[in-house]
Backbone as ProteinMPNN parsed JSONL, in Angstrom:
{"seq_chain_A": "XXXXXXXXXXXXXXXXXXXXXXXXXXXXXXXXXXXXXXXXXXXXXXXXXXXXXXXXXXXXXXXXXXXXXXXXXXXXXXXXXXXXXXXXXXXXXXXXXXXXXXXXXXXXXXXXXXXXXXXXXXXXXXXXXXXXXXXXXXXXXXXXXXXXXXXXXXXXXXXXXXXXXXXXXXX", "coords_chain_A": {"N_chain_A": [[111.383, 118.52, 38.234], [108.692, 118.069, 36.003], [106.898, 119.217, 34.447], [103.785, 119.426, 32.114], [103.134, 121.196, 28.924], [101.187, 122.908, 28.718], [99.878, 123.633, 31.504], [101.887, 123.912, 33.077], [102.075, 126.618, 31.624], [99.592, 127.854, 32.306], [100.344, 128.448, 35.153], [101.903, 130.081, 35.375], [101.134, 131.912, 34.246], [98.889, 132.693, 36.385], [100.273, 133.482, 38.226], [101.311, 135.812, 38.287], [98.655, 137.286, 38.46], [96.67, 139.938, 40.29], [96.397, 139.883, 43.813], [94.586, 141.058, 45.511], [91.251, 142.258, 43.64], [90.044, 145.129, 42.247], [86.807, 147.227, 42.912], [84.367, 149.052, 41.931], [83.118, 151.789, 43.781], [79.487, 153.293, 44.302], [78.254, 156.025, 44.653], [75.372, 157.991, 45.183], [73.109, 161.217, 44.644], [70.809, 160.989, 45.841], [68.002, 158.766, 46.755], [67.547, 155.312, 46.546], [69.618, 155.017, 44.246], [69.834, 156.848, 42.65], [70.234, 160.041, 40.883], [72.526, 162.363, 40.837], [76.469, 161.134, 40.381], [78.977, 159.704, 42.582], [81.983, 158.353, 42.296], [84.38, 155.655, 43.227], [87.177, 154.478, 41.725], [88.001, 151.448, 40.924], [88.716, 150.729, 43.534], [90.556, 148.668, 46.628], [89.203, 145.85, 48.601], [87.825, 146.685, 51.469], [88.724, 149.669, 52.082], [88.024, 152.634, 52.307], [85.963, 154.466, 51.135], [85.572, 157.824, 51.083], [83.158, 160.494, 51.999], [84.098, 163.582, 52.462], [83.102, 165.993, 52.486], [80.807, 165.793, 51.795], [77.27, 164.597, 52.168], [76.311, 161.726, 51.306], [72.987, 159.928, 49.401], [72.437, 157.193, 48.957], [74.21, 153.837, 47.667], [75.821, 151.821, 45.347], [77.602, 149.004, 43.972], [79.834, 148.405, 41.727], [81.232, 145.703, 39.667], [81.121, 143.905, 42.29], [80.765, 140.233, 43.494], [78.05, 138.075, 44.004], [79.0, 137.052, 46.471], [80.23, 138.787, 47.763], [80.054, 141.971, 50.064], [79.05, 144.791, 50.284], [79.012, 147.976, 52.048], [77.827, 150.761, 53.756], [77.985, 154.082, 55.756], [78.294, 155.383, 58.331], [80.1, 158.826, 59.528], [82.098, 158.706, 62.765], [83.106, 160.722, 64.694], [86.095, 161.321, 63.733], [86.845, 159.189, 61.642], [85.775, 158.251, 58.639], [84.313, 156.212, 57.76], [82.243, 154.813, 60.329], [80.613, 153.613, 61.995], [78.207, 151.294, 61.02], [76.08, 151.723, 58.04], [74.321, 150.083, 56.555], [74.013, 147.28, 54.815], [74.802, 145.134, 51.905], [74.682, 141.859, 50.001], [76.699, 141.71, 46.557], [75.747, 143.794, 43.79], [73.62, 145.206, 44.618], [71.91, 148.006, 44.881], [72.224, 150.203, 47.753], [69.818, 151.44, 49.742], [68.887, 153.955, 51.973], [69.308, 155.048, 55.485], [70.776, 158.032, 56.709], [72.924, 160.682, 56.689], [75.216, 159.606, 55.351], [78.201, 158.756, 54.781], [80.31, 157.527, 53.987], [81.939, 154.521, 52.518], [82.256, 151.166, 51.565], [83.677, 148.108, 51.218], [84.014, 144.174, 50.907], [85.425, 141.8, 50.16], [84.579, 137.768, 49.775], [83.752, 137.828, 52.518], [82.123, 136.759, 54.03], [79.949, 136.875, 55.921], [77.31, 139.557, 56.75], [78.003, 140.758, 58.745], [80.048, 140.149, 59.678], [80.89, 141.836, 57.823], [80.362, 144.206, 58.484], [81.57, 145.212, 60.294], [84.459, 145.427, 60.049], [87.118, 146.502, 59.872], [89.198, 149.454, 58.273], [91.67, 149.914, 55.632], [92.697, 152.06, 54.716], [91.717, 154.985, 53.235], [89.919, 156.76, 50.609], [89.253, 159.364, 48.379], [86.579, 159.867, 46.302], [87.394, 159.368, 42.538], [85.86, 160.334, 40.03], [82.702, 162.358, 39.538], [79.712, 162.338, 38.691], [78.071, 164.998, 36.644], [74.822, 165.573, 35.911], [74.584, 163.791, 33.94], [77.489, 164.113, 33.093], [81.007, 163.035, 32.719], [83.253, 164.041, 35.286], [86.674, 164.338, 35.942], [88.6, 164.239, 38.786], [91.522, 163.96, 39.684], [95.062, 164.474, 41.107], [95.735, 166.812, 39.923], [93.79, 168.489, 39.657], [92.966, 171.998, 41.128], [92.469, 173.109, 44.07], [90.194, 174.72, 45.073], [88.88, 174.387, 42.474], [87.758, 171.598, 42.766], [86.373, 171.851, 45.095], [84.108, 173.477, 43.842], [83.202, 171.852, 41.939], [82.117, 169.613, 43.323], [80.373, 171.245, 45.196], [78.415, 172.184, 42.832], [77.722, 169.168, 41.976], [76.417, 168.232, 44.647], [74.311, 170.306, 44.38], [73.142, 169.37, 42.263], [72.797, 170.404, 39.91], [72.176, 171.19, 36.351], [74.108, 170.124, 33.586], [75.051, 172.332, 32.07], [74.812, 174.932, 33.335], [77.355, 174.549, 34.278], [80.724, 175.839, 34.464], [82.54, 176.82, 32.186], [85.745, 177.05, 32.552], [85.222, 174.866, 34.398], [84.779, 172.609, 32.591], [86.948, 171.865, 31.523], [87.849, 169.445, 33.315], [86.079, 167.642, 32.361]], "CA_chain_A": [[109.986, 118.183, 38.112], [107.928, 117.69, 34.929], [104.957, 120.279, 34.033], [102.939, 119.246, 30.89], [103.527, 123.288, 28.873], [99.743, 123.893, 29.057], [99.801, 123.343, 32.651], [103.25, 125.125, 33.019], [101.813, 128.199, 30.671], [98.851, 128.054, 33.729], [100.835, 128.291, 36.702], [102.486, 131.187, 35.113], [100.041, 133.176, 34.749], [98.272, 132.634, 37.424], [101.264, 133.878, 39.329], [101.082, 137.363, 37.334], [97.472, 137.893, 38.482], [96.785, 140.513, 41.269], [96.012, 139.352, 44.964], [93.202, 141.785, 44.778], [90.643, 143.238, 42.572], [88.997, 146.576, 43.147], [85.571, 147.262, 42.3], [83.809, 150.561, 41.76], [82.179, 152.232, 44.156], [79.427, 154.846, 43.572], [77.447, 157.241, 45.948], [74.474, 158.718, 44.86], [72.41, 161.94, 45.652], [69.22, 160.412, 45.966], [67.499, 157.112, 47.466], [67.485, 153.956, 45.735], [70.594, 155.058, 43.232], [69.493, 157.68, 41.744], [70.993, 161.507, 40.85], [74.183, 162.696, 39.974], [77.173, 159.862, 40.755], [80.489, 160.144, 42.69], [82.537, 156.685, 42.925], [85.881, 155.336, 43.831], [87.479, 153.364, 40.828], [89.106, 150.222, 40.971], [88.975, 150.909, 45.189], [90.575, 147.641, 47.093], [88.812, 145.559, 49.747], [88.511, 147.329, 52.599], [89.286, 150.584, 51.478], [86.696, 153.758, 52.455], [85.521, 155.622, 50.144], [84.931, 158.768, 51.562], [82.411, 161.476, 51.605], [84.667, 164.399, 53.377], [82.374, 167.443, 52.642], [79.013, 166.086, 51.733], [76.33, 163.279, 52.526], [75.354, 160.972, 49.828], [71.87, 159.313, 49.703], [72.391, 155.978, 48.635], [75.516, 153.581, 47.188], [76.134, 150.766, 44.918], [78.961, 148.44, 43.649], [80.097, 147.756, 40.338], [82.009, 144.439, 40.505], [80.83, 143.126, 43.691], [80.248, 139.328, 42.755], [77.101, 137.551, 44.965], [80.001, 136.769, 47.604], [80.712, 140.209, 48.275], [79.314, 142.272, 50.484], [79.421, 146.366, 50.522], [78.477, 148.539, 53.542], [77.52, 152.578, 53.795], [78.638, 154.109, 56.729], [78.218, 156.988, 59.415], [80.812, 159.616, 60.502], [82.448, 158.671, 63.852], [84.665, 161.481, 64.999], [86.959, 161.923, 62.098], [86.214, 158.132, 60.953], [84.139, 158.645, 58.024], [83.399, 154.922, 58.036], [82.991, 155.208, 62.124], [79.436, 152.811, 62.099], [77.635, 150.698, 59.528], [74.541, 152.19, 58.027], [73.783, 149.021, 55.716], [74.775, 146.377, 53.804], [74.33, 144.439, 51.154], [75.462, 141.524, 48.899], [76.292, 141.592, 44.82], [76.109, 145.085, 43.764], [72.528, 145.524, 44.582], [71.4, 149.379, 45.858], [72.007, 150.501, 49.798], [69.147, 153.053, 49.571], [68.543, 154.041, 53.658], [70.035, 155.535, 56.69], [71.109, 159.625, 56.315], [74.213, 161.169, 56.783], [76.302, 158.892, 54.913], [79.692, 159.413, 54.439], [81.487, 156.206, 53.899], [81.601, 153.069, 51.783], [83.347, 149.89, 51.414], [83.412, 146.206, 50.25], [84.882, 143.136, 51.304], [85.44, 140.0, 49.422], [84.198, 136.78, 51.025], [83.679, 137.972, 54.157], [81.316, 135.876, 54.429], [78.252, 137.184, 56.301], [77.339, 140.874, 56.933], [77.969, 141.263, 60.295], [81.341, 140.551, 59.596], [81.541, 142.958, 56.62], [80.112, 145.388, 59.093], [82.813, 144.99, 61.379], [85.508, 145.542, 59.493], [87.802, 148.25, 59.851], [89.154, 150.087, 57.06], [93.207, 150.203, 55.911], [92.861, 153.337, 54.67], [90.765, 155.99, 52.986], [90.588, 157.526, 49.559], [87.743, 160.553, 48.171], [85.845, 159.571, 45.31], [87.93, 160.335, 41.796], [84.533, 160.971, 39.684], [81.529, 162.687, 39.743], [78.702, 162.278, 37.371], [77.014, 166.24, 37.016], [74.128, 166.229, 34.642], [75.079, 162.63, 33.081], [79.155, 164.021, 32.153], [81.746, 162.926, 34.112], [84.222, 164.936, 35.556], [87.647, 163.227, 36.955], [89.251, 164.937, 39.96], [92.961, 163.916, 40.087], [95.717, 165.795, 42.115], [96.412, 168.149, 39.569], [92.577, 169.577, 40.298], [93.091, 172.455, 42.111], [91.451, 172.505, 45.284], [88.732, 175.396, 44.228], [87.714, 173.957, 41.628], [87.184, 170.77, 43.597], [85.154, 172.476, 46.009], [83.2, 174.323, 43.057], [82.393, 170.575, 41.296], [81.678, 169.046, 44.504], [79.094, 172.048, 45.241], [77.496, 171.488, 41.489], [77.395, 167.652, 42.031], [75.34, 168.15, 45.487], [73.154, 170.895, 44.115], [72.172, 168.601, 41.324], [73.448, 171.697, 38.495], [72.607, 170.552, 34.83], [75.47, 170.308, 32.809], [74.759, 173.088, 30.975], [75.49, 175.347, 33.957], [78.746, 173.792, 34.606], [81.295, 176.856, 34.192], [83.527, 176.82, 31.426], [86.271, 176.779, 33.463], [85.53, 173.481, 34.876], [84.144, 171.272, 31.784], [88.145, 170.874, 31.203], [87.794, 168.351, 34.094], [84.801, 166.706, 31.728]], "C_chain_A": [[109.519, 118.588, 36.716], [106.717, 118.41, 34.447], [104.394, 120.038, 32.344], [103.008, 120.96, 30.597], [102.418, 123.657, 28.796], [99.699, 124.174, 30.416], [100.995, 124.033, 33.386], [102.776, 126.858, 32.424], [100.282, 128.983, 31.989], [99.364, 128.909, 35.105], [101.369, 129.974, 36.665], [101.715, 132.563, 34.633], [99.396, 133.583, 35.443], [99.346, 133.445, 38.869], [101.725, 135.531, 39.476], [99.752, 138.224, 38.011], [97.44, 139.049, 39.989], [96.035, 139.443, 42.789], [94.402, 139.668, 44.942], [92.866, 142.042, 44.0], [90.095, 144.328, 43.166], [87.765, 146.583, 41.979], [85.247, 148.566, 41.972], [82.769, 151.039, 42.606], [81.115, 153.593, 43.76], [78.065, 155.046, 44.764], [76.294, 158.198, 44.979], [73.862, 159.725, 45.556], [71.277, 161.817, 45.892], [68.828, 159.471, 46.282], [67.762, 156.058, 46.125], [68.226, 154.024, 44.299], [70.165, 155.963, 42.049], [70.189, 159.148, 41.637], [71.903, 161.495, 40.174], [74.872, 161.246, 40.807], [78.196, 160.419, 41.347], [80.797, 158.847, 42.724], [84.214, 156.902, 42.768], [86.372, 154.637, 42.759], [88.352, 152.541, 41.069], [89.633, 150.291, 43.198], [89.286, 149.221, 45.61], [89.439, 147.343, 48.015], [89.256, 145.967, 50.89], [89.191, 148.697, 53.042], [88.144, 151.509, 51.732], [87.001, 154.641, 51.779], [85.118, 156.634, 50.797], [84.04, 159.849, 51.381], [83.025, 162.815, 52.791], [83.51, 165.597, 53.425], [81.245, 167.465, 52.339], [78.686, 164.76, 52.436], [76.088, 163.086, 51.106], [73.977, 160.102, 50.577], [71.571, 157.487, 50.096], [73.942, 155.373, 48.132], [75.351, 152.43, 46.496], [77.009, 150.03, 44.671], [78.946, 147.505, 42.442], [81.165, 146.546, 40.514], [81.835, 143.713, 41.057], [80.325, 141.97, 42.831], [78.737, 138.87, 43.89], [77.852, 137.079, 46.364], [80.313, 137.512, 48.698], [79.874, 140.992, 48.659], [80.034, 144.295, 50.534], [78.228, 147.068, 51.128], [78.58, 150.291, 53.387], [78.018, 152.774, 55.107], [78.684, 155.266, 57.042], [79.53, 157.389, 59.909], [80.973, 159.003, 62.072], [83.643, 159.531, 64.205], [84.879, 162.035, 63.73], [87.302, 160.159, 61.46], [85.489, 157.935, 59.871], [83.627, 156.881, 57.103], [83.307, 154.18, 59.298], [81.953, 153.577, 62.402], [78.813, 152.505, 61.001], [75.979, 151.276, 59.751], [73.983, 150.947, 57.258], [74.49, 148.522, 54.83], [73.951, 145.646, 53.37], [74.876, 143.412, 50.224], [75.669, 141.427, 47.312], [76.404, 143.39, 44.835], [74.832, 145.857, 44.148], [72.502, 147.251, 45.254], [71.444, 149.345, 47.27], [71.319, 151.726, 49.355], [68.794, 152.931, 51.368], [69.381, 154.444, 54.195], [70.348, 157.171, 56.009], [71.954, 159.599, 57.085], [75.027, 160.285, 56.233], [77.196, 159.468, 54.532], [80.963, 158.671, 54.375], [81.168, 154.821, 53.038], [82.615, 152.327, 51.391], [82.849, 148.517, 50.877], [84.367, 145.34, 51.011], [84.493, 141.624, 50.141], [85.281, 138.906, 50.236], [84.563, 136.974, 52.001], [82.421, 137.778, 54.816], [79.901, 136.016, 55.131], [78.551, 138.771, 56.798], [77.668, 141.205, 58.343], [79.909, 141.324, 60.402], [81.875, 142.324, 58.597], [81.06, 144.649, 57.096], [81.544, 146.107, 60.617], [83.996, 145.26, 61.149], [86.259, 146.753, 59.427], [88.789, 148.632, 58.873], [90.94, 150.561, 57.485], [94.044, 151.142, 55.877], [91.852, 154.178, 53.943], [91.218, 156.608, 51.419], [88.787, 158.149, 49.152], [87.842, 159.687, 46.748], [86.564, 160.125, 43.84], [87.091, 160.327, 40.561], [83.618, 161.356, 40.345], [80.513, 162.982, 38.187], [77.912, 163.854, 37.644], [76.337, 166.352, 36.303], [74.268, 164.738, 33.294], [76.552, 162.955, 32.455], [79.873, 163.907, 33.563], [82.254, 163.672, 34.287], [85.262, 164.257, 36.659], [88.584, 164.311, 37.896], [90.322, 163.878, 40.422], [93.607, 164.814, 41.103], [95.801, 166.926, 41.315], [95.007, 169.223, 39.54], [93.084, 170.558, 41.315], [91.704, 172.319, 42.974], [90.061, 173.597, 45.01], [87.745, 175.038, 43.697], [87.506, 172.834, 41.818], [85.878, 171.013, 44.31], [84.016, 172.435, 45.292], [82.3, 173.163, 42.534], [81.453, 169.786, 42.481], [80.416, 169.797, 44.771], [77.995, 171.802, 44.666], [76.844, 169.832, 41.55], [76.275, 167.801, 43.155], [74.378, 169.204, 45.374], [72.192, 170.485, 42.903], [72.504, 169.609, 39.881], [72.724, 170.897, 37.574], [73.707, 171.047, 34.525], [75.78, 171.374, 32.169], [74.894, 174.579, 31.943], [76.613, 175.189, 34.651], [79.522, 174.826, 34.039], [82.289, 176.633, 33.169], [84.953, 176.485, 31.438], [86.434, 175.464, 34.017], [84.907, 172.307, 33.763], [85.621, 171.034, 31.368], [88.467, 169.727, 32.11], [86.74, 167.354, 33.423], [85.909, 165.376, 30.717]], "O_chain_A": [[110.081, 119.592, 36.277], [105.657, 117.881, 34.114], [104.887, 120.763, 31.481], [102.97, 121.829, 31.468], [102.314, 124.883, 28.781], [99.372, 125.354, 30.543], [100.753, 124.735, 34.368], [103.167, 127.949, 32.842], [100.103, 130.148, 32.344], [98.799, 129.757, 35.796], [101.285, 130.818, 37.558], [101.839, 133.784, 34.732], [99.11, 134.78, 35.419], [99.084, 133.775, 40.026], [102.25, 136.178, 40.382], [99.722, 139.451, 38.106], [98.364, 138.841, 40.776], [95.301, 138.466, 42.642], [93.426, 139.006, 44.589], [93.693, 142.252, 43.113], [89.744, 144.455, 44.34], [87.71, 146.197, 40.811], [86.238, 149.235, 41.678], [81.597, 150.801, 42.313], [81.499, 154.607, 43.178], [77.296, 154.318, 45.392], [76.659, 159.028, 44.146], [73.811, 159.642, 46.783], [70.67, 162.834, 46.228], [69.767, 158.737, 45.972], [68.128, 156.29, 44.973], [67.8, 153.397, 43.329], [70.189, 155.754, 40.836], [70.854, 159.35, 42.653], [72.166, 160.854, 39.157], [74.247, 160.492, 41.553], [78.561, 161.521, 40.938], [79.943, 158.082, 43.171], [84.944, 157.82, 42.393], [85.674, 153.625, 42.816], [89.482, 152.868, 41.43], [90.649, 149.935, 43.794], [88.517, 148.394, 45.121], [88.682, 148.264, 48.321], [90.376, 145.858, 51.387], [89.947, 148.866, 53.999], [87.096, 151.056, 51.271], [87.957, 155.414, 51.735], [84.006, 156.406, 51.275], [84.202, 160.279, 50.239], [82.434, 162.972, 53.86], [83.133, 166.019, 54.518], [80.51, 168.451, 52.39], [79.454, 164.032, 53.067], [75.809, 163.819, 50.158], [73.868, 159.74, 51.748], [70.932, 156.855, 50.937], [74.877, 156.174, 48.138], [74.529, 151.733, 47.09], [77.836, 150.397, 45.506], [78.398, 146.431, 42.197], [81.884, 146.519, 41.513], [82.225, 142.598, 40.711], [79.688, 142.167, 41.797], [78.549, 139.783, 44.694], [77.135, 136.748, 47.308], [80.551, 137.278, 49.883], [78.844, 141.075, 47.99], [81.157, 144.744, 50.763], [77.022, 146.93, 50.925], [79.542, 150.841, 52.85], [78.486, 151.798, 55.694], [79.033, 156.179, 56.294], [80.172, 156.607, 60.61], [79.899, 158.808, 62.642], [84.829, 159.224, 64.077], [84.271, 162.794, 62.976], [88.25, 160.143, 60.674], [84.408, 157.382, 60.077], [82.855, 156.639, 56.175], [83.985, 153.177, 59.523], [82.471, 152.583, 62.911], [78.79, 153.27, 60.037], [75.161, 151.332, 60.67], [72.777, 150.885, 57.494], [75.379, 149.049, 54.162], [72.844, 145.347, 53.818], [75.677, 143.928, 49.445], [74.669, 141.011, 46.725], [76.989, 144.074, 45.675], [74.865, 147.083, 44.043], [73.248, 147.483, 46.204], [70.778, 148.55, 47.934], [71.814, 152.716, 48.817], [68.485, 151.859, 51.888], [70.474, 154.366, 53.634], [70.112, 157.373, 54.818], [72.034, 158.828, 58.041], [75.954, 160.178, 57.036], [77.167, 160.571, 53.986], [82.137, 158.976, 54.589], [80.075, 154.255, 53.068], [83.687, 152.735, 50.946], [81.844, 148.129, 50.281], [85.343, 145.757, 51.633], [83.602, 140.908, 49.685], [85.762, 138.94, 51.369], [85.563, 136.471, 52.514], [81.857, 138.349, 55.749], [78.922, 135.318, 54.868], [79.657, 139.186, 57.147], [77.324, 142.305, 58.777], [80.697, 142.115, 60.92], [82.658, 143.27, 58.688], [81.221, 145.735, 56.54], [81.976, 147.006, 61.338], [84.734, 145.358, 62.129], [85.913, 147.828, 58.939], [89.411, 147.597, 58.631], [91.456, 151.061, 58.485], [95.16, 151.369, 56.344], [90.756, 153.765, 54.32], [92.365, 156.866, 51.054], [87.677, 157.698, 49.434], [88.795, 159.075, 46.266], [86.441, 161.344, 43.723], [87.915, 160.305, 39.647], [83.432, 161.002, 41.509], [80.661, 163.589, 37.127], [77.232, 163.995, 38.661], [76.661, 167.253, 35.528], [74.066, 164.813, 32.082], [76.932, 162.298, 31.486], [79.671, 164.288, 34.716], [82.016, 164.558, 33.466], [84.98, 163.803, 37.768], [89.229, 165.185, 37.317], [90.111, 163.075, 41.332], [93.029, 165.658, 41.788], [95.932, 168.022, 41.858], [95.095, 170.446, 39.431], [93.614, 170.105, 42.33], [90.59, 171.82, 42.811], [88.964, 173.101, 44.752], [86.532, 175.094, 43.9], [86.79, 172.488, 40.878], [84.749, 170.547, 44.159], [83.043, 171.754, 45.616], [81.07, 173.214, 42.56], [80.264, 169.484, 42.38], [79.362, 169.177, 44.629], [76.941, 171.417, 45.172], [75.714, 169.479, 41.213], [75.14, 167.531, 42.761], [73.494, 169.169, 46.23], [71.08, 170.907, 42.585], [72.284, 169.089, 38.787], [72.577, 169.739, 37.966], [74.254, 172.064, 34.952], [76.889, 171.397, 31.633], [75.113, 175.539, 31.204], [76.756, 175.796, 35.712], [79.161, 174.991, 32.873], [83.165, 175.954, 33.706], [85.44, 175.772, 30.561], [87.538, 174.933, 34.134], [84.605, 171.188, 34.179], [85.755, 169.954, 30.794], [89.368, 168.982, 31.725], [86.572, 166.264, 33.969], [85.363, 164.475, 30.081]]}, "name": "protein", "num_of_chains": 1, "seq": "XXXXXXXXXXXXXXXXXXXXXXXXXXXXXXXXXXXXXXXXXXXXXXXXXXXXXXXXXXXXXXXXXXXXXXXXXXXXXXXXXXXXXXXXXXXXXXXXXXXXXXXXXXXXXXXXXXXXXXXXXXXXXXXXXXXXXXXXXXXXXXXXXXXXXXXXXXXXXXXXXXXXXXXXXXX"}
């Protein structure tokens, strides 16, 4: 068979590209996207973002196109995207519901009820947090302490400027 080489140079890239994309999720400590930040980077569809040791206020989604729909989400058990607290499509603000402790996305999934429905393939914690406008990236090689300690700072709102010495090498 015969491929014109623009049309050949197409196919072949197109064949390179990922199945998925991931978007960015991000969790705020305050209503309508406001506070310090934690988010998920590059998280797949379908994928919960978790909030293991705090509540966030609110959530948004970087990425999300007008197609896409991303959902907040209540503790069930040890579920920590058990029940949908709200959704929304595009990346617009989920400010509402308390106790949150979960967030996700789906790609055309077409109407919210589905994208509320959806159960989750697996789970991953948030690997930023915005404290004070600086980030701070929590990999594995964070020990778990000073996890805790950022995590603490992030939900007490800290300025940056009390951020311990100690932990601005995570900045």
């Amino acid at each position: 068979m015969y491929f014109p080489f623009p049309l050949l140079v197409i196919f072949l890239t197109l064949g390179d590209l990922p199945v998925t994309f991931g978007v960015n999720l991000h969790q705020y400590t305050r209503p309508r996207c406001y506070g310090n930040r934690a988010w998920c980077n590059n998280i797949g569809s379908r994928v919960c973002c978790q909030a293991r040791n705090r509540v966030f206020a609110s959530g948004s989604c970087q990425g999300c196109t007008s197609t896409d729909f991303h959902t907040t989400w209540n503790r069930v058990g040890n579920n920590y995207c058990g029940r949908a607290a709200a959704s929304t499509n595009g990346g617009r603000c989920i400010s509402g519901g308390s106790n949150l402790r979960g967030h996700t996305w789906c790609r055309l999934c077409r109407t919210r009820v589905e994208a509320e429905e959806a159960p989750c393939a697996e789970t991953v914690e948030p690997d930023v947090l915005e404290i004070g406008g600086r980030m701070f990236y929590l990999n594995e090689s964070v020990p778990k302490d000073h996890r805790d300690r950022l995590w603490q700072l992030w939900g007490d709102e800290v300025p940056v400027e009390d951020v311990l010495s100690e932990l601005m090498q995570y900045a």
